[in-house]
C-alpha positions in Angstrom: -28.9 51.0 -2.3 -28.8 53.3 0.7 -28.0 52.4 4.1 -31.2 53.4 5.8 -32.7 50.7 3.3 -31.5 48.2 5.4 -33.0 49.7 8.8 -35.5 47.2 9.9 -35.9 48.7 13.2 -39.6 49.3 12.7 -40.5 46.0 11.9 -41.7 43.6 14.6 -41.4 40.0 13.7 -42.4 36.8 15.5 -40.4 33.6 14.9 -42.4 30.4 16.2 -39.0 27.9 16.6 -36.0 27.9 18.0 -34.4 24.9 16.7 -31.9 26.2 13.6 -34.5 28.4 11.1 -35.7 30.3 13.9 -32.6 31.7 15.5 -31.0 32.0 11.3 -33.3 34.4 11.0 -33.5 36.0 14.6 -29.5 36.4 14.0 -29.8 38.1 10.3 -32.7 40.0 11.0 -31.3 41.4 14.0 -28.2 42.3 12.0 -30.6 44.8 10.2 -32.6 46.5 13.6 -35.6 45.0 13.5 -36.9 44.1 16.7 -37.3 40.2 17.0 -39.1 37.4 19.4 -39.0 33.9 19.3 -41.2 32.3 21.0 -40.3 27.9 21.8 -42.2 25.8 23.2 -40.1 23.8 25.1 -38.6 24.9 28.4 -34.9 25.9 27.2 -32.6 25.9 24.1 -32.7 22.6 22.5 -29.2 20.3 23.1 -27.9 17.3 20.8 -30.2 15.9 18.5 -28.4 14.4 15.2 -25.4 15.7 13.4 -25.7 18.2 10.5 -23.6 19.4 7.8 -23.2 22.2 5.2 -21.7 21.6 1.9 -20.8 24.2 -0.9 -20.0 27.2 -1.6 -23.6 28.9 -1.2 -23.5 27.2 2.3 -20.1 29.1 2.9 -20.9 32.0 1.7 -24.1 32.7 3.7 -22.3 31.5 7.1 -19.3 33.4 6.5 -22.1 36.5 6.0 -23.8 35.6 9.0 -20.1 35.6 11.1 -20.6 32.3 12.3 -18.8 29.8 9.9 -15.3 29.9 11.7 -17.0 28.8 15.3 -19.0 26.5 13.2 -15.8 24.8 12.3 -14.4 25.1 16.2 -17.3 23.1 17.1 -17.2 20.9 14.4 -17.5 17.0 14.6 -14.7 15.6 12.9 -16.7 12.7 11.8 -14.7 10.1 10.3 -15.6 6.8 8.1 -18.7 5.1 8.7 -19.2 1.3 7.7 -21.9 -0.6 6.6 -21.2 -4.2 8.5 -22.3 -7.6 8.5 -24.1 -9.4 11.6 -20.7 -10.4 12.9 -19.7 -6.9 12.6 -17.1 -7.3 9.5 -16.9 -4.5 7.4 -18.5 -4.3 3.9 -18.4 -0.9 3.2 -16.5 1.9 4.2 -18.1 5.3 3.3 -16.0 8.1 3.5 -16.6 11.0 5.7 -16.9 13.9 2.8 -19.9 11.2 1.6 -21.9 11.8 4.8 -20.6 14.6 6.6 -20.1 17.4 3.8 -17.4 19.8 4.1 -18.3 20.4 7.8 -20.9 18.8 10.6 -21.8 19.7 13.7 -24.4 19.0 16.4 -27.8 20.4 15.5 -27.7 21.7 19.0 -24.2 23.0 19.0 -25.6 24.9 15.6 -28.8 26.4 17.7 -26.6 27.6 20.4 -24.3 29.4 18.4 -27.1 31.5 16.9 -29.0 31.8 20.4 -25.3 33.2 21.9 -25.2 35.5 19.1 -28.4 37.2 19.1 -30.0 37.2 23.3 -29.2 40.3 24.2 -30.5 41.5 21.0 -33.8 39.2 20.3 -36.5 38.3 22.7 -37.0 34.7 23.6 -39.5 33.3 25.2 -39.4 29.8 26.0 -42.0 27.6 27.5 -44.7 29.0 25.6 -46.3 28.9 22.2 -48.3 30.5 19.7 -52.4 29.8 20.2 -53.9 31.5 17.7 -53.0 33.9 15.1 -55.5 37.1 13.7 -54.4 39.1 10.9 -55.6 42.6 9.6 -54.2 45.5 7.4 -51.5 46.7 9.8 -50.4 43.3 11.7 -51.3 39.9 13.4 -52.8 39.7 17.1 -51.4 37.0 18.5 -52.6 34.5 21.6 -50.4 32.3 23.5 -50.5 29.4 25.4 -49.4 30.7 28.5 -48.4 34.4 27.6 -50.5 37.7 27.4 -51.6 38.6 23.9 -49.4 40.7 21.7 -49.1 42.5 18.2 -46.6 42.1 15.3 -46.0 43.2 12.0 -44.8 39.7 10.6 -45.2 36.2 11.8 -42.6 33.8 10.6 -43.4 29.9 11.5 -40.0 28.2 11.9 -41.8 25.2 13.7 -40.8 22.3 12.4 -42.4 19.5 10.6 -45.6 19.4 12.4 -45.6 23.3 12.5 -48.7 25.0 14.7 -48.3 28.0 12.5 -48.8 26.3 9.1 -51.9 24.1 10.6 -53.1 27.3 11.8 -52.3 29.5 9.1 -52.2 26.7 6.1 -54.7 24.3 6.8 -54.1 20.6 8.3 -51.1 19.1 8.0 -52.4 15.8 6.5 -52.3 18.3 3.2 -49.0 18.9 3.0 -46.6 15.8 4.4 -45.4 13.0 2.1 -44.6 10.4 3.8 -41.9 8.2 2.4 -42.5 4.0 4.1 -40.0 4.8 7.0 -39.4 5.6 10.4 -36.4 7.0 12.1 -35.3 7.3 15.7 -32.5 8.6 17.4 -31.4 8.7 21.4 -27.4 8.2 23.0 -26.2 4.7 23.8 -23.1 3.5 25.9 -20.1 3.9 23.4 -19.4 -0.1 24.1 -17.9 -0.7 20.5 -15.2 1.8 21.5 -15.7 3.8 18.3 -14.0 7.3 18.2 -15.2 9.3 15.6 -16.3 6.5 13.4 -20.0 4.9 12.9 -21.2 1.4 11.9 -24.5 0.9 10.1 -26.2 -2.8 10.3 -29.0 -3.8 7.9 -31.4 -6.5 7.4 -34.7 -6.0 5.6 -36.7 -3.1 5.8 -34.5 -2.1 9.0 -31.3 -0.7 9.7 -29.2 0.3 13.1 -26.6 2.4 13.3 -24.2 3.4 16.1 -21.5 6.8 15.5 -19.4 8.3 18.3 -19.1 12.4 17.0 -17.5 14.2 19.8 -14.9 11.9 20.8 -16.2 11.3 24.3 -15.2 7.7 24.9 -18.4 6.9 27.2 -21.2 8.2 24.7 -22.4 6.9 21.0 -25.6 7.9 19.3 -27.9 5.0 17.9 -29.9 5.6 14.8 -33.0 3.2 14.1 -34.6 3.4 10.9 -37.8 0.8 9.6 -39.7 0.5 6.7 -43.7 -0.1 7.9 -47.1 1.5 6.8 -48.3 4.6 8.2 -48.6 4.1 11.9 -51.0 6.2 14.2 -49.5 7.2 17.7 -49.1 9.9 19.8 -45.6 12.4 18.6 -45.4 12.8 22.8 -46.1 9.5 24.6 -42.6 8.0 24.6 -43.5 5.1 26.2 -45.2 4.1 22.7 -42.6 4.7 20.6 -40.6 2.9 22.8 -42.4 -0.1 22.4 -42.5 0.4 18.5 -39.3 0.2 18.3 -39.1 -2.7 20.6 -41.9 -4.9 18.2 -39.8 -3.6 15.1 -36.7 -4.3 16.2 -37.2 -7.6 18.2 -34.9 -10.5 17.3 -32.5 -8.3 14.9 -28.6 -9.3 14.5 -25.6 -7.5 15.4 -25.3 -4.7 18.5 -29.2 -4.5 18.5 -29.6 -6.2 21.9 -27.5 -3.6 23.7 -29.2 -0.5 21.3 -32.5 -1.7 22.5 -31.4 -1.8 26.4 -30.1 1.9 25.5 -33.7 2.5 24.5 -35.1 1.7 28.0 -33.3 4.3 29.9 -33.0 7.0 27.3 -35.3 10.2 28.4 -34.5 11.9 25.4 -35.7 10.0 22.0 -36.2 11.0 18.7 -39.2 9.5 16.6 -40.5 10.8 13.3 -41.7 9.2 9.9 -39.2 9.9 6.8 -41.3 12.7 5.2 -41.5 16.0 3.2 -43.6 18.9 3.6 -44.6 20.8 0.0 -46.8 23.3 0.0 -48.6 25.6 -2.4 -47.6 29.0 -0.6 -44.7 29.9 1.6 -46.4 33.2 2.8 -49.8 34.2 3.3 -50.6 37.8 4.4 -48.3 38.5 6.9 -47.3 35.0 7.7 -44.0 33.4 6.3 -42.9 29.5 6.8 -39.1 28.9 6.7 -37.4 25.7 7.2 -38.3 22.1 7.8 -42.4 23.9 8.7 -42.3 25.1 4.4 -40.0 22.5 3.0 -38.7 19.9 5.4 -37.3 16.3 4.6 -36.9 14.3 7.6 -33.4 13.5 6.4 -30.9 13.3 3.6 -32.2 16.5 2.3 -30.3 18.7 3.8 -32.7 20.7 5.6 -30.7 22.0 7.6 -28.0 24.6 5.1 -31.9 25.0 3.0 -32.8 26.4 6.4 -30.1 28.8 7.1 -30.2 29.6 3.4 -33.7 30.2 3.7 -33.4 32.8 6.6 -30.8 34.5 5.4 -32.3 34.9 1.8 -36.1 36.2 3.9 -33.7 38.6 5.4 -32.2 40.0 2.9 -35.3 40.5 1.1 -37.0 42.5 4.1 -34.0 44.3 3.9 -33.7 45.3 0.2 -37.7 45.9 0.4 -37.6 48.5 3.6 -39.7 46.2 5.3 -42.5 45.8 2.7 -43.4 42.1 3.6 -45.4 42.0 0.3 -42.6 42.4 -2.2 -40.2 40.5 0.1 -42.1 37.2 0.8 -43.4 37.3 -3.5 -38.9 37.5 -3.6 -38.5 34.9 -1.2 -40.9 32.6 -2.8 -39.5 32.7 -6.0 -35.9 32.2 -4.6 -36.1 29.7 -2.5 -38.7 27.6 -3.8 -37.1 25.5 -6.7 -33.9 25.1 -4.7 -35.3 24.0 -1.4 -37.5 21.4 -3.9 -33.9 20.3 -5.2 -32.7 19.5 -2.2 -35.7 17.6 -1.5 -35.5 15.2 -4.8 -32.4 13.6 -3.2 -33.9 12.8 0.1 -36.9 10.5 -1.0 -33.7 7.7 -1.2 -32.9 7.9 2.8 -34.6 5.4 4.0 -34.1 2.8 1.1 -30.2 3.7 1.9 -30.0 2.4 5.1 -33.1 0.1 5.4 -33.1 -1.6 1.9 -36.4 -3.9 1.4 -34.6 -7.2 0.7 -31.9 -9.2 0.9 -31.0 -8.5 -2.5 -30.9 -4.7 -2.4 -29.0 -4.6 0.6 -26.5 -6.7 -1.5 -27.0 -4.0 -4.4 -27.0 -1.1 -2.4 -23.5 -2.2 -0.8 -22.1 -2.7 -4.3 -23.1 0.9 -5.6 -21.9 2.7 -2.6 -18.4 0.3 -2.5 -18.2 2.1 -6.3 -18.5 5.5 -5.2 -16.7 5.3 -2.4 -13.9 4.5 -4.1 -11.0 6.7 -4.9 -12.3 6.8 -8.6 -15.7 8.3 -8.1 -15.3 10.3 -4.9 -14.6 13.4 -6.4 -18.0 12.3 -8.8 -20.2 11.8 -5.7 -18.9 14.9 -4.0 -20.0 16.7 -7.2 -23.5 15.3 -7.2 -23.9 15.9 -3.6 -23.1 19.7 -4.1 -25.4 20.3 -7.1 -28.5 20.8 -5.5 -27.0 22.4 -2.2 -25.3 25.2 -4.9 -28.7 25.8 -7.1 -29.2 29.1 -6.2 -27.7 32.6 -6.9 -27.8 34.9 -3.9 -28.5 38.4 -4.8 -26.1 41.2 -3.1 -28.4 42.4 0.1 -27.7 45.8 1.7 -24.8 45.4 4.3 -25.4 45.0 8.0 -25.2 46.9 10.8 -23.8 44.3 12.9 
């Protein structure tokens, strides 16, 4: 493979995202010369938002590639034990940090910024804006924007999320493609009043769980976790004010630190709400259009979305790269690649919500039994095996070297 294989710098590419998948790929396409926007709709890089982890050696690898995996580990949480308590707040379970942080965690935010640091004086971002309509022909895509004047790209490469625009535009409706799995989680920062340094506590009764961690250290701040078994609920993803009061109805009389979590939940500006879901869909790419992360094959949680993400980008990358560009043998490489091991990753996520919000009394009881057994000394290293399986499941073929 020669080097000028590897020259993207005639290919134009729009990212719709900047949450993680979008700047992953902004960062490894720029490595290559090709010329790179991302376009976010809100008004500035992202901040917080929940911890993430990597595990495995495919993780490693393709963050050591990408040059980032030792400021990664500077910025690392250094999450402890987390235990499952009782209403009086006595411990029942202590789960041990390789169990739920993998080999490394950080901030979801802390992850974005480290990408966006790496790559804006080198890739175009435009925040405050988004993508309005999208009009593909032989030679590109002519896209609208909310706010912005129209433009042309070569590729188009929806890193949205979830509830991704570009897939409902490009894909169909979303109602085709998400799963959803009989829970709700939120997420927002409470008052660190347990004192808790490094350390979590998760509460459960039936068909509800909270949980409170402190992950930086900071002796004033905690995050509060909220997760609920329900039906489907109809309700507006941006009126706060009617999530809050969800949570309020679903939460209402429950045990342990849940008083103080819900006065939390009155002040907080910046909450989290989402159904536990997946997104499968036939097609990752169509035309000239590509979906990459949580938009192609997203699970709310405890399917590590985010290393499939990063793994994801780098792997689209690459495959521009070997291909010169040609988007149609790259996206048919990048299908086949990622496709069975982002599903992988997704058959061990169905169980979040069960996990922390069993349905019953009984499988609470249950549930703290099995995971006393593998958090035992015994049948860690078992666990840490099984957790690593489906994050490994793919071989990474050797792409052309960067430039930079």
């Amino acid at each position: 493979m020669t080097n000028e294989t590897n020259d993207l710098s005639h290919l134009t590419v729009l990212i719709s995202g900047a949450s993680v998948a979008g700047p992953a790929l902004a960062l490894n396409l720029a490595r290559y010369g090709a010329r790179v926007t991302v376009v976010e709709k809100a008004p500035a890089l992202r901040g917080g938002g929940f911890a993430v982890d990597f595990r495995g050696h495919v993780h490693r690898g393709v963050l050591t590639d990408m040059g980032i995996w030792d400021e990664i580990h500077a910025r690392q949480t250094h999450m402890g034990r987390q235990t499952v308590v009782g209403a009086d707040g006595s411990p029942r379970v202590d789960l041990p940090a390789e169990m739920m942080s993998g080999d490394v965690e950080l901030f979801r935010g802390e992850l974005a910024r480290i990408m966006y640091e790496r790559t804006r004086d080198r890739v175009e971002y435009v925040f405050g804006d988004s993508v309005a309509s999208l009009t593909e022909d032989a030679d590109g895509v002519d896209v609208t924007f909310d706010k912005g004047a129209p433009r042309r790209f070569g590729l188009v490469v929806g890193a949205d999320g979830l509830h991704s625009l570009t897939r409902r535009l490009v894909f169909g409706d979303e109602s085709r493609y998400l799963r959803f799995f009989d829970h709700y989680v939120a997420g927002f920062a409470v008052p660190n009043h347990l004192g808790l340094d490094r350390t979590g506590r998760i509460y459960s009764e039936p068909g509800r769980a909270v949980a409170v961690g402190n992950y930086d250290g900071d002796p004033d701040r905690a995050g509060a976790m909220l997760v609920f078994r329900s039906e489907r609920l109809s309700y507006d993803r941006h009126d706060i004010a009617a999530q809050k009061r969800i949570l309020r109805e679903r939460f209402a009389g429950m045990g342990w630190e849940t008083p103080h979590v819900l006065e939390a939940l009155e002040e907080t500006d910046d909450l989290y709400f989402d159904a536990i879901a997946q997104i499968h869909v036939d097609r990752l790419t169509k035309g000239r259009v590509a979906l990459l992360g949580d938009a192609g094959y997203g699970a709310t949680m405890g399917g590590m979305g985010t290393g499939v993400a990063v793994v994801g980008a780098y792997v689209l990358a690459g495959e521009l790269a070997l291909a010169g560009g040609d988007h149609r043998t790259a996206f048919a490489e990048y299908e086949t690649r990622i496709r069975s091991f982002a599903k992988g990753c997704q058959k061990i996520s169905g169980n979040a919500g069960p996990f922390f919000a069993p349905a019953t009394e009984r499988r609470i009881r249950s549930r703290d039994r099995m995971y006393r057994l593998l958090g035992s000394r015994l049948l860690a290293g078992f666990f840490r095996k099984l957790t690593e399986k489906a994050a490994t499941d793919i071989r990474l073929r050797a792409y052309p070297p960067a430039r930079g």
